[in-house]
C-alpha positions as CSV (number, residue, x, y, z in Angstrom):
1,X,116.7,183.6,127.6
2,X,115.0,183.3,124.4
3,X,117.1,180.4,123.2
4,X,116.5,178.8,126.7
5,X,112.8,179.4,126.8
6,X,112.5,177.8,123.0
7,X,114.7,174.8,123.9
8,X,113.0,174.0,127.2
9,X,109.5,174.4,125.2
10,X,110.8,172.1,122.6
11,X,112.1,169.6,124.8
12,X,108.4,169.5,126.5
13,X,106.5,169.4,123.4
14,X,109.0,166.2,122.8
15,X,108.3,164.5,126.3
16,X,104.9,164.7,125.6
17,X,105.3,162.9,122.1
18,X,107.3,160.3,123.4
19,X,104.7,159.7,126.0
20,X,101.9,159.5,123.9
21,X,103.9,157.0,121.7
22,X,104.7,154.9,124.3
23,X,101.0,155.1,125.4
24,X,100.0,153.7,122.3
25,X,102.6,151.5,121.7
26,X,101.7,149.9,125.1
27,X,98.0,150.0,124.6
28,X,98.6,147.9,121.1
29,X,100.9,145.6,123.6
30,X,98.1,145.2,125.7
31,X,95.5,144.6,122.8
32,X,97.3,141.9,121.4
33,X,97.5,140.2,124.5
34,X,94.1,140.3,125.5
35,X,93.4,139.1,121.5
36,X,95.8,136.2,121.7
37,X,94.3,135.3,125.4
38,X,90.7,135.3,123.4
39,X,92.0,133.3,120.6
40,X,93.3,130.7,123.1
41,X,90.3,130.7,124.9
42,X,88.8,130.1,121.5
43,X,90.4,127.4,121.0
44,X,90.7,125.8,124.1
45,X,86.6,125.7,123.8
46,X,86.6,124.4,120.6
47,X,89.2,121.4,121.4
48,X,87.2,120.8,124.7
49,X,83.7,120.4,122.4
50,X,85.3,118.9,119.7
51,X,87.3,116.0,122.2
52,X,85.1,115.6,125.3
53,X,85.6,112.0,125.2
54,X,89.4,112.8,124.4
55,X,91.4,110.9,127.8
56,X,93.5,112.6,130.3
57,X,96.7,113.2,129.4
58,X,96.5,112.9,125.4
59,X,96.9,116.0,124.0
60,X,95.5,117.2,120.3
61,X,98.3,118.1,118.2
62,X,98.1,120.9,115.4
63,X,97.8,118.7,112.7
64,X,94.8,116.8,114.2
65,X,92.9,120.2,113.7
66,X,93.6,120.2,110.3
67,X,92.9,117.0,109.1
68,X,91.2,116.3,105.9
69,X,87.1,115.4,106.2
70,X,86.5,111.6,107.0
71,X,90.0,111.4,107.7
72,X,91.0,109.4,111.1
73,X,94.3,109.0,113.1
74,X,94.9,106.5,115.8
75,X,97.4,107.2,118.8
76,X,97.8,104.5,121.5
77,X,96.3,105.8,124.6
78,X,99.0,107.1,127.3
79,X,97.9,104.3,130.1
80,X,97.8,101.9,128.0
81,X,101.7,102.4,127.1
82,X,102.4,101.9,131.0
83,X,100.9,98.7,131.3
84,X,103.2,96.0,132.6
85,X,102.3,93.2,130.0
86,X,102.7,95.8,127.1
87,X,105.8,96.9,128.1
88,X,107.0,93.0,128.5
89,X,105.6,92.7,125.1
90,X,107.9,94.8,123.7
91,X,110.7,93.7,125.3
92,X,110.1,90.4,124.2
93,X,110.0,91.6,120.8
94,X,113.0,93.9,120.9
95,X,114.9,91.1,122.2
96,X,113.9,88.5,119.4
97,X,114.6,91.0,116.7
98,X,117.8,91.5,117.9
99,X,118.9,88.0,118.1
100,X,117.2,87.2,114.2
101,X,119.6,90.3,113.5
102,X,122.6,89.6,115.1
103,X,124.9,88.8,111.9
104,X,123.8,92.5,110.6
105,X,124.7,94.2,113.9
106,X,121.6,96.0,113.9
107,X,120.3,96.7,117.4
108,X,116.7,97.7,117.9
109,X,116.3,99.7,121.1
110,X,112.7,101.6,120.2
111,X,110.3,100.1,118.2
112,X,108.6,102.7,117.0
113,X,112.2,104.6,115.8
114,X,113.9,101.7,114.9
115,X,111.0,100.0,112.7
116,X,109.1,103.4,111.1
117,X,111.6,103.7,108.1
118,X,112.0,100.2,106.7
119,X,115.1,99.0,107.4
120,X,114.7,96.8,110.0
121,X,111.3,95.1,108.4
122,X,113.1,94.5,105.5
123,X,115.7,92.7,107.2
124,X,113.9,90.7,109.6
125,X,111.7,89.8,106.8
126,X,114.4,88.7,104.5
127,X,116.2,86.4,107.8
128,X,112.7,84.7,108.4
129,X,111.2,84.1,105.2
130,X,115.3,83.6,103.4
131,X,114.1,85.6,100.5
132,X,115.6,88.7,99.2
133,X,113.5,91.9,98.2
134,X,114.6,94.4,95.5
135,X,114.8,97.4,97.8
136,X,117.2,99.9,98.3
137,X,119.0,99.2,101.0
138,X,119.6,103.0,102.7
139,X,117.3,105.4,101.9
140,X,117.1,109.0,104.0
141,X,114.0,110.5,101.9
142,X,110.2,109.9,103.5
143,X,109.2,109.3,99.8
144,X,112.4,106.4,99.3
145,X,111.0,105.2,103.0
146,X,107.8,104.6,101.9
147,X,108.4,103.2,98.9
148,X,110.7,100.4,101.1
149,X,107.7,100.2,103.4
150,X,105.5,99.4,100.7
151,X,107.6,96.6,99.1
152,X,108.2,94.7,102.5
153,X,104.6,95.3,103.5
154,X,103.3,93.9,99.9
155,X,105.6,90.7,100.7
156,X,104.5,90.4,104.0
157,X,100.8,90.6,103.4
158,X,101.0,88.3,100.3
159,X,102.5,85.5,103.1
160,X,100.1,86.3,105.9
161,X,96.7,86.6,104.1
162,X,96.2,83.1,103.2
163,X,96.4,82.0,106.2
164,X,93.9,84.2,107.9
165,X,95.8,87.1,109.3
166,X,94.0,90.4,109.4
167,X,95.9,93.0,108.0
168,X,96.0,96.2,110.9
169,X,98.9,97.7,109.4
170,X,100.0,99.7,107.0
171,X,102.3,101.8,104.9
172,X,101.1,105.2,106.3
173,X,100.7,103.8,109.8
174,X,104.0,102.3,110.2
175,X,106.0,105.3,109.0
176,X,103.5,107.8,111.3
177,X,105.3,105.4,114.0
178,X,102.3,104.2,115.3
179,X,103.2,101.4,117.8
180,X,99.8,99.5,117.8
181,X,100.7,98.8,114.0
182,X,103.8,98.0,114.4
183,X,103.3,95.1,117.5
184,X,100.0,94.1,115.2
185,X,102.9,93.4,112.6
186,X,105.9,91.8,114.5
187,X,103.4,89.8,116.3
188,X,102.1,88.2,112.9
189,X,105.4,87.4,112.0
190,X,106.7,86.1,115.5
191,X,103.4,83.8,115.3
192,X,103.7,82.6,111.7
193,X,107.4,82.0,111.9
194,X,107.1,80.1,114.9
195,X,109.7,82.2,116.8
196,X,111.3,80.5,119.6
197,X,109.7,83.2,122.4
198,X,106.9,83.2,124.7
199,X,104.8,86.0,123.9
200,X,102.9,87.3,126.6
201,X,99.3,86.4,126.7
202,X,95.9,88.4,126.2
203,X,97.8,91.9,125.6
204,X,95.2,94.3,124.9
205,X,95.5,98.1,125.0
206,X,93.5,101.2,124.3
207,X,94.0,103.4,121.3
208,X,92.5,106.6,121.0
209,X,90.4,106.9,117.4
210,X,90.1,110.6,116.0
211,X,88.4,110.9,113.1
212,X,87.2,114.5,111.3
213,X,83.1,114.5,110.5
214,X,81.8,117.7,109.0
215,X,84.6,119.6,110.4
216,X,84.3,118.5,113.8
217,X,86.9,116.1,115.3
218,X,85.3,113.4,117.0
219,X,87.0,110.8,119.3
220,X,86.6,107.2,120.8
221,X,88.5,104.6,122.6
222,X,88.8,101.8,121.4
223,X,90.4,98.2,122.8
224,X,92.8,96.6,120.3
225,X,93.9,92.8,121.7
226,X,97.6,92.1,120.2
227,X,97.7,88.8,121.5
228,X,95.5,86.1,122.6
229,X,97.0,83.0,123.6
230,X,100.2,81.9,122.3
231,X,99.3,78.4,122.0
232,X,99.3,77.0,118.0
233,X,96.6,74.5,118.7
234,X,94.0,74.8,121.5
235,X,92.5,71.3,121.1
236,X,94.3,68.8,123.3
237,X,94.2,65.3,121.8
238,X,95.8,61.9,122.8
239,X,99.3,62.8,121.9
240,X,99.5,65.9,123.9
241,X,98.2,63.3,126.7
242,X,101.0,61.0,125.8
243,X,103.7,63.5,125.5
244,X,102.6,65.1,129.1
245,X,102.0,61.6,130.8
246,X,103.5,58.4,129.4
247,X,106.7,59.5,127.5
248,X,108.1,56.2,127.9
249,X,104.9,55.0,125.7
250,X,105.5,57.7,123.1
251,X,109.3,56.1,122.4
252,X,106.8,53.1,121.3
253,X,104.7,55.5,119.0
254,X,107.6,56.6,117.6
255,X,109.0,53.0,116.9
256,X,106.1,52.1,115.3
257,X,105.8,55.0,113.2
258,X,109.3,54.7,111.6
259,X,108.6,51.5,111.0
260,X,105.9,52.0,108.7
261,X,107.6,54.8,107.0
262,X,110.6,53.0,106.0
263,X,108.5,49.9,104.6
264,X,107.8,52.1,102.0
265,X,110.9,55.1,101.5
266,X,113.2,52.2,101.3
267,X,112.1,50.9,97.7
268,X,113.4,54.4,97.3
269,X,116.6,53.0,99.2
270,X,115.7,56.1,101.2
271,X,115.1,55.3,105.3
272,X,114.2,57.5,108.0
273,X,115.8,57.1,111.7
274,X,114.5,60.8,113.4
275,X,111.1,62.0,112.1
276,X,111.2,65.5,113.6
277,X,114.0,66.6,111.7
278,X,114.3,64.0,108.6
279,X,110.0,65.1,107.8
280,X,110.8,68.4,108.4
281,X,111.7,70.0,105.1
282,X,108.4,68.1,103.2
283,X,110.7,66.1,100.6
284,X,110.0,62.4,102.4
285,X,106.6,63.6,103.1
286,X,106.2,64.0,99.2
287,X,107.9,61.2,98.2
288,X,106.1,59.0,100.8
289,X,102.0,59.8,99.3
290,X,103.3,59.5,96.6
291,X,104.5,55.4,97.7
292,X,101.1,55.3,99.4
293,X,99.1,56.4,96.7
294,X,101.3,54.5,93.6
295,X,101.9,57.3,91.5
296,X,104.6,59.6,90.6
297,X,104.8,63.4,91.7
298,X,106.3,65.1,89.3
299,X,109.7,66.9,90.0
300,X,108.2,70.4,89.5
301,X,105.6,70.5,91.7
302,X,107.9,70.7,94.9
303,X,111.7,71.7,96.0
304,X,113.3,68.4,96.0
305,X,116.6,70.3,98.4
306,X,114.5,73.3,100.1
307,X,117.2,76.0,101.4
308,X,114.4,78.3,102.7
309,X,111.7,78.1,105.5
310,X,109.3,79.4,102.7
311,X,110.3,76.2,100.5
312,X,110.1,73.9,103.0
313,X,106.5,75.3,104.1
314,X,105.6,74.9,100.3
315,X,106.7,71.3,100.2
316,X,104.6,70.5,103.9
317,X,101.5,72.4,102.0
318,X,101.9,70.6,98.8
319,X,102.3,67.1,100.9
320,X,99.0,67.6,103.1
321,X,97.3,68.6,99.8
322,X,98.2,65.4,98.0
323,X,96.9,63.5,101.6
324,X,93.3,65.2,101.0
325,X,93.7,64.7,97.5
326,X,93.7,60.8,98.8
327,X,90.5,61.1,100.7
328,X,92.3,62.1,104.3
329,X,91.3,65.0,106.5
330,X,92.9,68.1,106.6
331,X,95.7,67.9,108.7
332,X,95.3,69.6,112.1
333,X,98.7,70.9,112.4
334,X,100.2,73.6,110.6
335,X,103.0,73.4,107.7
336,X,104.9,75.9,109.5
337,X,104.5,73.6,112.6
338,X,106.6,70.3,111.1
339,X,108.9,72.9,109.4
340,X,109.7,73.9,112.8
341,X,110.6,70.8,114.4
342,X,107.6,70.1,116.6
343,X,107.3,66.7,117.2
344,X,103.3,66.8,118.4
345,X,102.5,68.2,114.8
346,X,104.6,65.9,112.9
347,X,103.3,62.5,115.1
348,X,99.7,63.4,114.2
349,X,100.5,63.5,110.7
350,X,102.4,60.8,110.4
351,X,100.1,58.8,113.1
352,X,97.1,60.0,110.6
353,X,98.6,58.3,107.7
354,X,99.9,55.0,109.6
355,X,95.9,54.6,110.2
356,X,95.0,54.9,107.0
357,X,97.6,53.2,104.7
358,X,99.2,50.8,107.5
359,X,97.9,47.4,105.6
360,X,99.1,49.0,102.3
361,X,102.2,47.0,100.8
């Protein structure tokens, strides 16, 4: 009885312990719920004063909260990405770098996966411009990535910038995958390259600005147009009249024009029978101020058998050069334009010097 009376008292004083364990151990359970619910609440308030202007349905990641001071990230706003002439931008794009890549049997499917890293830049910017860059062809490291993305964005910029493209990308933008950066870029090149596409017209979308200002993230919208028109020359002149109204009058033109250009390219026993294609690469463009003017351009200054479109658009650059150099206006057409076959842009050149030089012997 004594043995049963101990064991039964020592099994209650045990009960008890257990129970007051557990009380506590539940108590602490509910503490540290209550102090995570606070913390949330915490920091629900301080996203919801920090963002009021912040849209519905973009969400502040972690990293936003701790960025640096002055610091500022851009997202594309999540309405914007469902608009129907955004989404046929992209496609349009997609598409086209898919057929400049088709010998490399790289497929594109997302541009901001597929572009982010550098490969495909690089590649499309090697097809277009035919000029190799010293890059490493498969990196997997974000530092070898960057350093790709550098390179390709450095030869990209150096071509765009003197022709008055504004520069919206970047190294740290295209490799955060931002997709207003990207479409900024493939845009500039689609335009400059005079890709045979249609890009659709007055694309704008809304991006969502965050910047950090005395610890405080502050947010705006802001409207980005990607394109404006796709049309290379606004001002409509008497050949776009001809071309759209009296083609049987521009064969004529055309007559004449080859005319006057092989009164003077054949004491060079050279002679011109399709001026779209035969002005194209710059070399009888050359040759033929330098006829007009009676002097001699020297061997060095241009690519006497262009392989590249870069060449050729040196040779069209040098040409028009030479024809301001001789007291002509600028041409209104671009180099890239004649490089490219189009006939309106090579007629007004031509047609500019018949007008000038046509009495010349």
């Amino acid at each position: 009885m004594l043995l049963a009376s101990h064991v039964s008292h020592s099994s209650s004083a045990k009960m008890k312990k257990d129970e007051s364990f557990l009380g506590k151990l539940g108590g602490t359970l509910i503490r540290k719920k209550k102090s995570k619910e606070v913390s949330d609440l915490h920091e629900e308030g301080r996203n919801a004063i920090n963002a009021p202007m912040l849209p519905t349905g973009t969400d502040i990641h972690p990293e936003d909260t701790l960025m640096e001071e002055n610091a500022e990230r851009i997202m594309l706003d999540p309405t914007s990405r469902e608009n129907l002439k955004f989404k046929d931008l992209l496609k349009v794009l997609i598409d086209w770098i898919n057929s400049e890549l088709e010998e490399d049997r790289i497929i594109v499917k997302d541009l901001e996966e597929d572009c982010y890293d550098g490969q495909v830049l690089q590649k499309l910017f090697e097809e277009l411009s035919g000029r190799k860059l010293n890059v490493a062809e498969v990196t997997q490291s974000e530092i070898g990535q960057k350093q790709k993305l550098q390179t390709v964005l450095e030869a990209v910029n150096e071509l765009l910038r003197p022709h008055g493209w504004t520069i919206e990308w970047s190294v740290d933008s295209i490799h955060s995958k931002n997709l207003v950066a990207i479409v900024y870029l493939l845009v500039a090149l689609a335009m400059h390259f005079q890709a045979p596409i249609r890009l659709p017209e007055h694309v704008s979308v809304q991006v969502v600005v965050i910047k950090k200002r005395e610890g405080i993230l502050q947010t705006a919208l802001v409207t980005k147009e990607l394109t404006s028109t796709t049309e290379y020359e606004s001002e409509r002149d008497a050949f776009d009249t001809l071309l759209d109204h009296a083609p049987d009058k521009l064969n004529v033109v055309k007559t004449s024009l080859i005319t006057f250009v092989n009164k003077h390219l054949n004491k060079l026993n050279l002679e011109v029978t399709e001026l779209e294609s035969q002005f194209a690469d710059g070399v009888y463009l050359i040759l033929l101020m330098g006829l007009l003017e009676d002097y001699f351009v020297p061997l060095y200054n241009f690519f006497l058998t262009p392989e590249s479109f870069e060449q050729k658009v040196h040779n069209v650059a040098f040409a028009f050069e030479l024809m301001q150099d001789g007291g002509l206006k600028k041409p209104k057409a671009r180099p890239e334009d004649v490089v490219n076959l189009n006939l309106k842009s090579t007629l007004r050149v031509l047609y500019n010097l018949f007008t000038n030089y046509k009495n010349s012997d």
